[in-house]
N, C-alpha and C positions, 0 to 999 in steps of 0.2 A: 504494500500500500504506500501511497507518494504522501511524504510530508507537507503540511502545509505549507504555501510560500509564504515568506517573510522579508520586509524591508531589511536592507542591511543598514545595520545601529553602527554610527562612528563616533567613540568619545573624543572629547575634546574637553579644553579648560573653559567651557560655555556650556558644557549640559552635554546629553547625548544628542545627538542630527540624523536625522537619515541621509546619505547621499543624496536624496532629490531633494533635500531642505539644503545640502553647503551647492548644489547645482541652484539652485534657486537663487540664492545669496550672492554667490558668484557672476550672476546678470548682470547687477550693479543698477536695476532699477526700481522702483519701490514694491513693497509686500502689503496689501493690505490684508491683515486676518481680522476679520468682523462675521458679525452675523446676521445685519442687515444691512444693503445700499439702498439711502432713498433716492439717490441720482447719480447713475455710472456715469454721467459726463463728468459729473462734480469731482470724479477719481483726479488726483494729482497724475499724471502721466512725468515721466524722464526720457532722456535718449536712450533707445535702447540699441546698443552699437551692436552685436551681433545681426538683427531684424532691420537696420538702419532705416529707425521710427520710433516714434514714442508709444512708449509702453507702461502697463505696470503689473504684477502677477495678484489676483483677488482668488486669496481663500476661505471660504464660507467656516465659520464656526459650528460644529454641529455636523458638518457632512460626511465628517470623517474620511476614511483612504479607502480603496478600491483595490485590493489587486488581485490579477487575474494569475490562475495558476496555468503553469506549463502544460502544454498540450503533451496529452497522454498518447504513445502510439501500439 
């Protein structure tokens, strides 16, 4: 039987990260984690050099992570 997957946890001297959270951070453009917008336009937007455009990553409070497990063959 196949193990659950799981995010891979990286310590650091700031807490544990998942990889997709120091990939996130690594953007260099803002995070908003809330758990309501009364107006996406009203989002703070920064350059975001990689997508060469203003961006910014919104994480819902409450939605929690998704991941999907490896395909079984």
């Amino acid at each position: 039987m196949a193990k659950p997957q799981t995010l891979e946890r990286v310590a650091n001297g700031e807490g544990t990260k998942t990889s997709y959270d120091k990939w996130v951070e690594g953007e260099g453009i803002p995070v908003l984690r809330t758990f309501f917008v009364e107006n996406i336009r009203d989002v703070r937007l920064e350059w975001w050099e990689r997508k060469g455009g203003p961006g910014a990553f919104l994480q819902m409070e409450g939605a929690g992570r998704v991941l999907f497990p490896a395909k079984q063959s």
